[in-house]
N, C-alpha and C positions, 0 to 999 in steps of 0.2 A: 948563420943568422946575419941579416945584416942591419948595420947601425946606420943612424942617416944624423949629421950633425949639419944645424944654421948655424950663421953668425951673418954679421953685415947688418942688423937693425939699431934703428936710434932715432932721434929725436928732429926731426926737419921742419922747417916752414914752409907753405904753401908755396909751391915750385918749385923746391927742391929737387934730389936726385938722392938713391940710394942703391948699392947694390946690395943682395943677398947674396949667399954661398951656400952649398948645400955639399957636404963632403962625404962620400959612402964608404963604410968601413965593408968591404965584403965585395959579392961580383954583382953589378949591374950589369944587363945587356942589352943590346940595341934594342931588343924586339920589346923590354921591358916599358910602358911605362914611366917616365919621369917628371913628376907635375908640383905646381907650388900653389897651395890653398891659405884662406886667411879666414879667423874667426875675430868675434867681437863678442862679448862676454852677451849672453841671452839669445844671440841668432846660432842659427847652424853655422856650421864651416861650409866655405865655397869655392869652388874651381874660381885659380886666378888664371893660370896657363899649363898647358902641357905639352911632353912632347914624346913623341916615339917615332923610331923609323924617319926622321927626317922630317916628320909633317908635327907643325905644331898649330895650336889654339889656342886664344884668349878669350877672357870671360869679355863682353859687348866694353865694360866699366871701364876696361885700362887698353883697350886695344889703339895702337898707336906713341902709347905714352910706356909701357912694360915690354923688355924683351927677353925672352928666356932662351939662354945658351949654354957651352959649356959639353962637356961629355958625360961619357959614363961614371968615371971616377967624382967629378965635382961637376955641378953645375950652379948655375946664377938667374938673379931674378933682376935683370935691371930695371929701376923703378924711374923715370921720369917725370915734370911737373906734378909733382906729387899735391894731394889733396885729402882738405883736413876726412873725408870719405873713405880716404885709403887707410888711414889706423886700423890698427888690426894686430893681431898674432898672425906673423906667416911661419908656414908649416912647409917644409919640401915633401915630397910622398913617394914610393916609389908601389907600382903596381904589375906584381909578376902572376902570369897565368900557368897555372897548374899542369900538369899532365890528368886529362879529366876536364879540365875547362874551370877550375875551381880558380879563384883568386885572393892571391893573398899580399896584403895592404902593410907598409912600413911608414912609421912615421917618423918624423924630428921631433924635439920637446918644442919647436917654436923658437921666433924670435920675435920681439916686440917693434912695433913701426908708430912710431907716432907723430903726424902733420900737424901744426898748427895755424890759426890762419890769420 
């Protein structure tokens, strides 16, 4: 089973900087999967970035200003000129596909991010 632990959130002003840390208790693999989401109490949760195999994506909202790196073991969500938009709970995720094609979804409890402006 694997564990997925954040830490790195807190309280910043509008242009800020933060990093995230996402540390996996278990095996990650390249081919898996490794992405950081954020909710805001009433909306869904949303793709902020991900990455697998070397190719990664960011959601249109922080592209430029978020870079996600890091390995298998740990990875990171650096956050840039932060905006009071970006508060949220970020979540790290990790998404392994099955034998069979099924997939199956690991979360973090979250860490809290909050911009003020």
């Amino acid at each position: 089973q694997l564990q997925l632990v954040e830490s790195g959130g807190g309280s910043v002003q509008s242009g800020g900087s933060l990093r995230l840390s996402c540390a996996a208790a278990g095996t990650v693999y390249s081919s898996n999967v490794r992405a950081w989401y954020r909710q805001v109490p009433g909306k869904e949760r949303e793709l902020v970035a991900r990455t697998s195999e070397g190719k990664t994506n960011y959601a249109d909202s922080v592209k430029g200003r978020f870079t996600i790196s890091g390995d298998n073991a740990k990875w990171y969500l650096q956050m840039n000129n932060l905006k009071p938009e970006d508060t949220a709970r970020y979540y790290c995720n990790v998404v392994k596909t099955q034998i069979g094609g099924a997939e199956a979804n690991y979360w973090g409890h979250g860490t809290q991010v909050t911009v003020s402006s």
